[in-house]
C-alpha positions as CSV (number, residue, x, y, z in Angstrom):
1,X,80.8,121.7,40.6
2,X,78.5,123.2,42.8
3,X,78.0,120.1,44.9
4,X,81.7,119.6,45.1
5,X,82.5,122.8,47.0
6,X,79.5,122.7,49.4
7,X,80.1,119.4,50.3
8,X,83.8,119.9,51.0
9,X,82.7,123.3,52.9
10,X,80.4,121.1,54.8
11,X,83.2,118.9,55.9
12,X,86.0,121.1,57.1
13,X,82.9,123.0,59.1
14,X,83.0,119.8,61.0
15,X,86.2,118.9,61.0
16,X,87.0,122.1,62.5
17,X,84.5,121.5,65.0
18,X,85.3,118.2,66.2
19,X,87.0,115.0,64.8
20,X,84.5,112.4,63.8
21,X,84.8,109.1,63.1
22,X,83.6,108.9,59.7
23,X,84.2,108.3,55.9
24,X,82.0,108.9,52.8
25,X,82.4,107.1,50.0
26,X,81.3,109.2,47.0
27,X,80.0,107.4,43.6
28,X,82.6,108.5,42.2
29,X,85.2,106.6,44.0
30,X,86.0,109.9,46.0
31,X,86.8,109.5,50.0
32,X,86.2,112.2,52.8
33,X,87.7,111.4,56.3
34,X,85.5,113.6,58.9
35,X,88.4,113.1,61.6
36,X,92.3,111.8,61.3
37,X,91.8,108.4,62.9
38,X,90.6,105.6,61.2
39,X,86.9,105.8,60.6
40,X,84.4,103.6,62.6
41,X,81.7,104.3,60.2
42,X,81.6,104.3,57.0
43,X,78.9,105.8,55.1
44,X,78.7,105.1,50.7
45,X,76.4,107.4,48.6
46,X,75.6,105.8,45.5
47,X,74.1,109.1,44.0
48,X,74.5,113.0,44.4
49,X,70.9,113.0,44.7
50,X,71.8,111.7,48.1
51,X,73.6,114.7,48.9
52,X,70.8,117.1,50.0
53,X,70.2,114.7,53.1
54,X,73.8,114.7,54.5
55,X,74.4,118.5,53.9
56,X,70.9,119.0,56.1
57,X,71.5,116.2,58.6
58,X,69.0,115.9,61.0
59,X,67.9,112.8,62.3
60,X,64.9,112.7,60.8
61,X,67.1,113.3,57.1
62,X,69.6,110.8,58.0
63,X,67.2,108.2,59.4
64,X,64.9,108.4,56.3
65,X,68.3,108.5,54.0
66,X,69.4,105.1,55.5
67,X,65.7,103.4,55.7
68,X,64.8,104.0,51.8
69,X,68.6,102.7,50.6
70,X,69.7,106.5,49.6
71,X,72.8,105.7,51.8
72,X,74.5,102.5,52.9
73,X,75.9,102.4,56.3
74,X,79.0,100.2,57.8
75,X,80.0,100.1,61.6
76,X,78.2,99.5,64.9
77,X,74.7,100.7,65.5
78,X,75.7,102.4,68.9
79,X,78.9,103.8,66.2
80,X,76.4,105.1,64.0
81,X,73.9,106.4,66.4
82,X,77.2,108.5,68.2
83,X,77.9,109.7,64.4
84,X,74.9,110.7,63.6
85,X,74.1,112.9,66.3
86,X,77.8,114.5,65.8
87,X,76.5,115.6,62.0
88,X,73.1,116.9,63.4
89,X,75.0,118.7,66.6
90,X,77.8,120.6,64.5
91,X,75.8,121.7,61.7
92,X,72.5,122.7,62.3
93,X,71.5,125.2,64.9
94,X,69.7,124.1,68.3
95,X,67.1,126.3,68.1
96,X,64.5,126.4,64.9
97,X,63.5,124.4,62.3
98,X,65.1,121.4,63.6
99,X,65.0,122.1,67.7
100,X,62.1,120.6,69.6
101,X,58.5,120.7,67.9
102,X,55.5,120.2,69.8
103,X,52.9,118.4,67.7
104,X,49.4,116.9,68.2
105,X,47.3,114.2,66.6
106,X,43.6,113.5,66.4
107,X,43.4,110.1,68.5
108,X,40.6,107.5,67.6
109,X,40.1,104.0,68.4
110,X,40.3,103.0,65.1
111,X,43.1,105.4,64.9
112,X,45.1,104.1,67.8
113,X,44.6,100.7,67.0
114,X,45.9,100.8,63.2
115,X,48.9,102.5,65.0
116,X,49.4,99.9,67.4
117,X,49.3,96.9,64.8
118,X,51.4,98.5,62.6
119,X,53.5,98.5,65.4
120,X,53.4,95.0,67.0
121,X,51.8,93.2,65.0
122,X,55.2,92.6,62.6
123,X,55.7,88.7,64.0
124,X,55.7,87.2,67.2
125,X,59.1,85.5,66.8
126,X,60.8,88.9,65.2
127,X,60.5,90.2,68.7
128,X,61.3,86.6,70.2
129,X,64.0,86.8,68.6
130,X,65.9,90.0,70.6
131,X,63.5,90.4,73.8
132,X,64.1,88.1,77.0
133,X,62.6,84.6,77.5
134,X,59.1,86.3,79.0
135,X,59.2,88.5,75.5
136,X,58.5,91.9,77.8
137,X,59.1,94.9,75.7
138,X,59.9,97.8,78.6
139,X,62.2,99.1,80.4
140,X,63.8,96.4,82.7
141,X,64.7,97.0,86.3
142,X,69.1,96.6,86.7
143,X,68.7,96.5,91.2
144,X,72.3,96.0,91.2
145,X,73.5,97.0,87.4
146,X,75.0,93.6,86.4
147,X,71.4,91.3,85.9
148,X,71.1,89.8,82.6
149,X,68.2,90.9,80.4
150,X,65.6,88.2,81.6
151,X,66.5,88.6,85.3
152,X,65.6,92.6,85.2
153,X,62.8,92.1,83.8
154,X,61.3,89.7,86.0
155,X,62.5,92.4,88.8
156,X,61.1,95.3,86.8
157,X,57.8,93.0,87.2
158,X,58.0,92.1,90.7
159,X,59.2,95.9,91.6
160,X,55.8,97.3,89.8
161,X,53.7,94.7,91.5
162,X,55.4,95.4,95.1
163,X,54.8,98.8,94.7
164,X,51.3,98.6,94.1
165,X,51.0,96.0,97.1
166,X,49.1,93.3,95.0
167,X,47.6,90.7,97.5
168,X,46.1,87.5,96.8
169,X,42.8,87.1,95.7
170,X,43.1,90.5,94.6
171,X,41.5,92.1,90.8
172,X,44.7,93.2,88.4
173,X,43.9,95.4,85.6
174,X,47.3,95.4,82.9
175,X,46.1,98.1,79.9
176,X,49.1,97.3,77.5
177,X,49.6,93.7,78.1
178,X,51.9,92.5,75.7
179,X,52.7,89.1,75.5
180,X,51.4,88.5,79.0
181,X,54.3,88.6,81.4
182,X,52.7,90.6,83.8
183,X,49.8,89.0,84.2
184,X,51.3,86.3,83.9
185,X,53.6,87.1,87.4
186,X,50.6,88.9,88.9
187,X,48.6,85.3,89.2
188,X,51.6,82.8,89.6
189,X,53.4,84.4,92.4
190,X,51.2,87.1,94.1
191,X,47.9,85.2,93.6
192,X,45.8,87.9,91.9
193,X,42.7,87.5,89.6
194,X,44.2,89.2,86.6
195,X,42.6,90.7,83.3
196,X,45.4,92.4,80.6
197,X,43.8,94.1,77.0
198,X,45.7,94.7,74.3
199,X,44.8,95.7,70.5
200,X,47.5,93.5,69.1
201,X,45.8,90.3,67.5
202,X,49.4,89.1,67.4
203,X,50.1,89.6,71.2
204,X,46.7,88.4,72.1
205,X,46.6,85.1,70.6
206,X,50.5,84.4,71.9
207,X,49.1,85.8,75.6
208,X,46.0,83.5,75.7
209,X,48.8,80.5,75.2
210,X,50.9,81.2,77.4
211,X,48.0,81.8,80.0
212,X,46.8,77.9,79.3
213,X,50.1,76.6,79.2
214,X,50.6,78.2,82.8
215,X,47.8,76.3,84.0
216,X,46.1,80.1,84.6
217,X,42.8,80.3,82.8
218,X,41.2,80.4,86.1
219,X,43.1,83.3,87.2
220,X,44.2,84.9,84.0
221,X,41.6,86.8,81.6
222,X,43.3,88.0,78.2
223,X,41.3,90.4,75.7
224,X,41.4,92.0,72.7
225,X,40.1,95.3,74.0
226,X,40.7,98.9,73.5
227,X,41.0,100.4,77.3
228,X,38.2,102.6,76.9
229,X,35.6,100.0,76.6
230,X,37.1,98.4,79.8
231,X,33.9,98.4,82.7
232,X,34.3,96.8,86.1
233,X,36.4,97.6,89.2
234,X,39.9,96.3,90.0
235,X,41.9,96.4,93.1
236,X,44.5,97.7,91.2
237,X,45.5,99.0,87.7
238,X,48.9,98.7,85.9
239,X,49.7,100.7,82.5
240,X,53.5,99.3,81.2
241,X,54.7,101.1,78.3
242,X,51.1,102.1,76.6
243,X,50.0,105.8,77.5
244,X,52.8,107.5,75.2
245,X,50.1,106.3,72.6
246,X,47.5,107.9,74.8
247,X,48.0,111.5,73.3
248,X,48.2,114.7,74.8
249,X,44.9,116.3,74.8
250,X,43.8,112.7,75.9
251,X,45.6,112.3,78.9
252,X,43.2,113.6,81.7
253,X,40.5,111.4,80.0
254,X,43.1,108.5,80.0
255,X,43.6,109.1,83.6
256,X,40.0,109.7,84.3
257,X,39.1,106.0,82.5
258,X,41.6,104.7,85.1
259,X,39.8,106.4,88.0
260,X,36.4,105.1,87.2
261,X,37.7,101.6,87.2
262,X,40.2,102.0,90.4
263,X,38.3,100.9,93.7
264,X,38.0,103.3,96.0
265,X,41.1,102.1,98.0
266,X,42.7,101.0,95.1
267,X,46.2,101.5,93.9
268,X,47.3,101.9,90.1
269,X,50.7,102.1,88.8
270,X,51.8,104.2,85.2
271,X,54.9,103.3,83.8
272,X,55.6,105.0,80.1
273,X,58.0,107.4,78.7
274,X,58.2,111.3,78.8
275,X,60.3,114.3,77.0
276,X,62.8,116.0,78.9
277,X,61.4,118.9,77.1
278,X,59.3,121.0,80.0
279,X,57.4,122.8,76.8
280,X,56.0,118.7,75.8
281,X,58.2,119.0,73.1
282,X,59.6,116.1,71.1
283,X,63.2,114.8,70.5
284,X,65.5,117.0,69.1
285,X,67.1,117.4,65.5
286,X,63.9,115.9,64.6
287,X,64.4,112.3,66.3
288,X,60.6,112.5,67.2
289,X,60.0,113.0,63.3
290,X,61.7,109.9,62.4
291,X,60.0,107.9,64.8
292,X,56.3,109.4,64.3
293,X,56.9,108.5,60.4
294,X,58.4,104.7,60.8
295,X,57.8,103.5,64.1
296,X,55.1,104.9,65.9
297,X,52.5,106.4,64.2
298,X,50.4,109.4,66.4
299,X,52.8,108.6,69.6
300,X,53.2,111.4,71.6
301,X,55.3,112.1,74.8
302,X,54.9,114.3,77.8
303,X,57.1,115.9,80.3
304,X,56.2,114.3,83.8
305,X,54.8,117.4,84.8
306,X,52.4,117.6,82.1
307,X,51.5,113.7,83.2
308,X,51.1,114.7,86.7
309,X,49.1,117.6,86.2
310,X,46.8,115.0,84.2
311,X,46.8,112.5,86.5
312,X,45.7,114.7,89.1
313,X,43.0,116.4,86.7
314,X,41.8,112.4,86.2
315,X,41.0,112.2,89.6
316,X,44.3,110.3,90.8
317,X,46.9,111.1,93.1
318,X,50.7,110.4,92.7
319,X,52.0,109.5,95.7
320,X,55.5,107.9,94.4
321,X,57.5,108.8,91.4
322,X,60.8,106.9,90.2
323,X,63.2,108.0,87.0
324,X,64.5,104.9,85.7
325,X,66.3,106.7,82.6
326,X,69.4,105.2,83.4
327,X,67.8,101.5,83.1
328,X,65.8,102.1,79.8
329,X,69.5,103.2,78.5
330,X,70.4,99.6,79.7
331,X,67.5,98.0,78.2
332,X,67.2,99.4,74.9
333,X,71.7,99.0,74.7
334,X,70.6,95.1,74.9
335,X,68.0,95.5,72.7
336,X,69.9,96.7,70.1
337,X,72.9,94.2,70.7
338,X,70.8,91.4,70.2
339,X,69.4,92.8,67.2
340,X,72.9,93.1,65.9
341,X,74.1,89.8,66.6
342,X,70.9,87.6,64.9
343,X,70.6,90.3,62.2
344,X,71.0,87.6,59.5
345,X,68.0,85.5,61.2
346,X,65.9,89.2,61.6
347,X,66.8,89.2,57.4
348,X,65.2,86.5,56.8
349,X,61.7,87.4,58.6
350,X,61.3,91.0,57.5
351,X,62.6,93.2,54.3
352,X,65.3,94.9,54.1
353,X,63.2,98.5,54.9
354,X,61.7,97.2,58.3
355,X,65.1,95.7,59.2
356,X,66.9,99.4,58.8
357,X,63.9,100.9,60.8
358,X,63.9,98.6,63.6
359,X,68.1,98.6,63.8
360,X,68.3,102.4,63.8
361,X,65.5,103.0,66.6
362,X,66.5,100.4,69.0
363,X,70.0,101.9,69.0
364,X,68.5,105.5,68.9
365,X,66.3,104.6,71.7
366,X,69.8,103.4,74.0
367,X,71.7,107.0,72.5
368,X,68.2,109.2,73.4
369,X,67.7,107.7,77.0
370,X,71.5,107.6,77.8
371,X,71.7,111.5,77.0
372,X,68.4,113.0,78.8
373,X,66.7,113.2,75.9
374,X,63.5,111.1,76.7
375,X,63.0,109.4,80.2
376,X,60.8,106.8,82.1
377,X,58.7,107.5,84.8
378,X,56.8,104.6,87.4
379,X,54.2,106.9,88.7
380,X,52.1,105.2,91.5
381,X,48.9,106.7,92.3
382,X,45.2,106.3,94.5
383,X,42.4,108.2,94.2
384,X,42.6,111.6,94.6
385,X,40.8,113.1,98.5
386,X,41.4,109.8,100.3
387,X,43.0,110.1,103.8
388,X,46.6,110.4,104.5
389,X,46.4,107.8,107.0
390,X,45.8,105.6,103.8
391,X,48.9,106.0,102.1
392,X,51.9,104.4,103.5
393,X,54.9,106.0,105.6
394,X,57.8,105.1,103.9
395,X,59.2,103.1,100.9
396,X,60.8,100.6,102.7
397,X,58.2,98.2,101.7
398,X,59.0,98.5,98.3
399,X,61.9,96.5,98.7
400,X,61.2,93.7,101.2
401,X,60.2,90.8,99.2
């Protein structure tokens, strides 16, 4: 059958290639070994209809395949992520269809804010159930490499909010709040007057508790706010993990909101994800596909150049830049091992289609930021034309707290 010998062509291309861990179990009781060691994955396709997203497997294809139950999948999620990268790498080519794509979506508040609810708003203790004690969903801060999950994040926290010198009796801005850590820190332990938005209902309601519980209302403002209706000033601004929903023809105006609500000797910190793509293209094999369609709807990321060049037509000036790739790898690596090992409670909260989505990208995420595909930028910045005398000589301070 026609089927037959494509598929069996498809396998000895790879095989010839590279020796992958893998097995397919046809419906027909039929085995393929990709490799001559004993498989690690373990892939079963119930139907030949199934076939046409193996033999064209981009990420996208394979993601999709495994989300809407045209494929079962056995092994480790990191396994599986390394597998399914192999397929893409050795059969399609890295230019065309399937290379980096550059796309662009119309951004609206009602728009952005459908996308972030779809997003967040799945259940408060689904993401208790895999985040750290504070429930901070970014990338965590290893100082030394061997902090647990809860400690780097409180350091990621306190490394943001050193950088940005918050003082006492200072005004914090957090666009992206979350479930409140920051502000949360901000108030307790630097003494700043503190006001975080978010469009989450979810993330609002479990913020403004966690604020009274603290004892914080006096310091701590949580709202249900879309950044762009923000007004005021603030001392200083923080952004954690929210301007890759921002959009690319919207980032100077993104930046430009931020300006207008900086004081003039202000200090504002952005801390979000960019391509490695210097054309603002998205993951390759069409990873960026996959996670535009399931996880986050009208998301778009930048190359840090393309964010600077922004930032600087917003009116802002970067005056400190840090890559932390290397502890998003970390972070998301966690992520997904703590999603593996309370799978059965994570079952029992979602269906069986969110599950699949959420254990594929949180391994995807560790595999994408441990390879260079995607990165994370802290990006600390002033207003643009103030005097050099203002800025500070070194980054020493950074680090002596």
């Amino acid at each position: 059958m026609f089927w037959e010998k494509r598929l069996g062509s498809w396998v000895d291309s790879i095989r010839n290639q590279a020796a992958v861990p893998l097995r397919l179990e046809l419906w027909n009781g039929q085995r393929l070994d990709f490799g001559p060691a004993a498989p690690s994955v373990t892939v079963k396709v119930p139907h030949a209809s199934a076939l046409s997203y193996l033999l064209t497997p981009s990420l996208s294809n394979l993601g999709k395949a495994y989300v809407e139950g045209k494929i079962e999948v056995e092994g480790k999620v990191s396994e599986i992520i390394s597998v399914a990268n192999a397929l893409a790498r050795h059969t399609l080519e890295p230019t065309g269809k399937f290379a980096r794509i550059a796309r662009s979506f119309h951004h609206t508040k009602r728009r952005d804010e459908e996308a972030i609810r779809y997003h967040y708003d799945v259940s408060n203790d689904f993401y208790r159930a895999w985040l750290d004690e504070n429930m901070v969903y970014s990338c965590a801060y290893f100082e030394n490499g061997d902090e647990d999950l809860g400690s780097a994040q409180l350091k990621k926290i306190d490394h943001i909010l050193t950088k940005i010198r918050l003082g006492p009796g200072q005004t914090l801005l957090d666009i992206g709040c979350g479930w409140g850590a920051l502000v949360l820190r901000a108030a307790d332990k630097f003494g700043a007057r503190c006001v975080g938005v978010t469009l989450s209902q979810n993330q609002y309601e479990l913020a403004r508790e966690r604020v009274a519980r603290a004892g914080l209302s006096d310091r701590v403002e949580i709202r249900l706010q879309d950044y762009r209706d923000v007004s005021g000033s603030f001392d200083r601004i923080t952004s954690v993990g929210m301007f890759e929903h921002v959009g690319a023809r919207h980032l100077p105006d993104y930046f430009r909101k931020m300006h207008s609500l900086l004081a003039e000797d202000g200090v504002a910190m952005n801390h979000g994800i960019t391509t490695t793509d210097p054309d603002d293209g998205e993951t390759a094999y069409g990873g960026g596909e996959f996670i535009e369609e399931y996880v986050f709807p009208h998301g778009e990321l930048e190359h840090i150049s393309t964010v600077l060049k922004a930032m600087q037509a917003g009116g802002l000036e970067a005056f400190d830049v840090e890559n932390l790739r290397r502890h998003y790898a970390r972070t998301c690596g966690i992520w997904a091992d703590n999603f593996e090992s309370r799978s059965e409670y994570l079952r029992t909260m979602v269906d069986d289609r969110r599950f699949r989505i959420w254990r594929v990208y949180l391994g995807g995420c560790a595999y994408a930021f441990a390879h260079d595909w995607v990165s994370l930028y802290q990006v600390v910045c002033t207003r643009a034309g103030r005097h050099g005398d203002t800025l500070p000589w070194s980054r020493r301070y950074m680090y002596e707290r």
